[in-house]
C-alpha positions as CSV (number, residue, x, y, z in Angstrom):
1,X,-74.7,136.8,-220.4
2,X,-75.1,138.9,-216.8
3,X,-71.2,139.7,-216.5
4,X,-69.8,142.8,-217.1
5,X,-66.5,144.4,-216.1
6,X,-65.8,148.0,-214.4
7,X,-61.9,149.7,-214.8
8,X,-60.7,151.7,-211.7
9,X,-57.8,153.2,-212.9
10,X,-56.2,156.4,-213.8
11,X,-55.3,155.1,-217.3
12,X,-58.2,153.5,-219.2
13,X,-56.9,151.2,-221.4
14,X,-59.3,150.0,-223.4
15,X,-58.9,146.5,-223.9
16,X,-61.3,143.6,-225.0
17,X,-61.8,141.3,-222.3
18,X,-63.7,137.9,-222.7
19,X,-64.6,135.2,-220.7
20,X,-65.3,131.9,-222.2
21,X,-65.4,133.3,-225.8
22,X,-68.3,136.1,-224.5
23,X,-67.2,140.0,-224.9
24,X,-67.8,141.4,-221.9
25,X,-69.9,144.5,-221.7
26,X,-67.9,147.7,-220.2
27,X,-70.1,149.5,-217.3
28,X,-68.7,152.8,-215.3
29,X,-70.9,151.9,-212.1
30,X,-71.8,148.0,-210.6
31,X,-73.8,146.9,-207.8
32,X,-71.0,145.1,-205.6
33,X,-73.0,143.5,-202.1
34,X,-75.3,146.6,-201.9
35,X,-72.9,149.1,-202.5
36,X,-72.4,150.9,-205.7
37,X,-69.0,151.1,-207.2
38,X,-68.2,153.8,-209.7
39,X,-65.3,153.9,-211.7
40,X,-63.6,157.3,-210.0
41,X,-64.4,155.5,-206.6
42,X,-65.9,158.7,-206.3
43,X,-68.9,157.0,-204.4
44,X,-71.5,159.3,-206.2
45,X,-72.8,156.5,-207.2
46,X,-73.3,155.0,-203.7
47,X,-74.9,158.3,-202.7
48,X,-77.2,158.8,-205.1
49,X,-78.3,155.0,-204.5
50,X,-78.6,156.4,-200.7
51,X,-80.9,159.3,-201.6
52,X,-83.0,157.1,-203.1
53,X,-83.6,154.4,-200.8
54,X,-84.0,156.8,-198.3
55,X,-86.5,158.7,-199.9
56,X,-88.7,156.3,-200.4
57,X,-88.2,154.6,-197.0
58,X,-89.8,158.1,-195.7
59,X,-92.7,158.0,-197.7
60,X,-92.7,154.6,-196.3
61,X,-92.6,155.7,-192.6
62,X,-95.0,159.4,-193.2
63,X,-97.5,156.9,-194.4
64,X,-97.5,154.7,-191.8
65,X,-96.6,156.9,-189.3
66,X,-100.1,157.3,-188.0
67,X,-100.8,153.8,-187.5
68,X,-98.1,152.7,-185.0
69,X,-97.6,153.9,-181.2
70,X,-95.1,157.0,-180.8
71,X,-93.0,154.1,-179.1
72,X,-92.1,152.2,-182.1
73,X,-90.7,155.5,-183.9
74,X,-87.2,154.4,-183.2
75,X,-87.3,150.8,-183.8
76,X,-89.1,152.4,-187.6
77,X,-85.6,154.6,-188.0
78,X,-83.2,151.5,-186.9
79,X,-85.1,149.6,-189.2
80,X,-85.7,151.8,-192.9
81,X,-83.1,154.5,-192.4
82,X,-80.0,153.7,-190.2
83,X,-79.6,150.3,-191.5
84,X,-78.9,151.9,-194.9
85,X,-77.1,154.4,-193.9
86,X,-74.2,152.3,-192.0
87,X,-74.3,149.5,-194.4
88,X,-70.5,149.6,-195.9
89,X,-69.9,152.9,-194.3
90,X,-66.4,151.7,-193.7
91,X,-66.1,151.3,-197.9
92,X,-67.7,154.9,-198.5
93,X,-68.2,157.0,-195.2
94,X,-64.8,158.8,-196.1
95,X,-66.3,160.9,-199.2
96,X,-66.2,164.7,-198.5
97,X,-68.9,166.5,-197.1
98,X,-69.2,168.7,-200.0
99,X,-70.3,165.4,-202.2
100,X,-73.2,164.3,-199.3
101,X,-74.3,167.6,-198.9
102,X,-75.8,167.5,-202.5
């Protein structure tokens, strides 16, 4: 059984919920279309998903760095870093700066 449920509210309740006589397993972050949902909707989840991926897509690009022409540099970026970086921005780009600049 893959489903799980997440509670995003002040007052945690806790309550068994089932669906189609299975429990269903409580989890405080989920994967929701690529972004990761915590249940403060605190989005350090999100940003520690972020650091990650980015992290290694630089190891990807220092690596590979010196095989490719100085002209494909930016399409590299557009590619491993920026499309990360705006993907659901609109969900999670309002956190504060003091939570992205850890």
């Amino acid at each position: 059984n893959k489903s799980e449920r997440q509670t995003c509210a002040r007052a945690r309740v806790e309550k068994v919920l089932k669906l189609s006589h299975h429990k269903l397993k409580k989890v405080t972050k989920v994967k929701f279309l690529g972004v990761m949902i915590d249940e403060d909707l605190s989005w350090e989840a999100q940003t520690e998903f972020l650091k990650d991926k980015l992290l290694s897509s630089l190891v990807v690009i220092k690596r590979i760095k010196k095989f490719i022409p100085e002209t494909e540099y930016m399409n590299l970026y557009n590619s491993l870093f920026k499309s990360h970086i705006s993907y659901c921005i609109s969900s999670w780009g309002g956190i504060s700066k003091y939570k992205l600049s850890k």
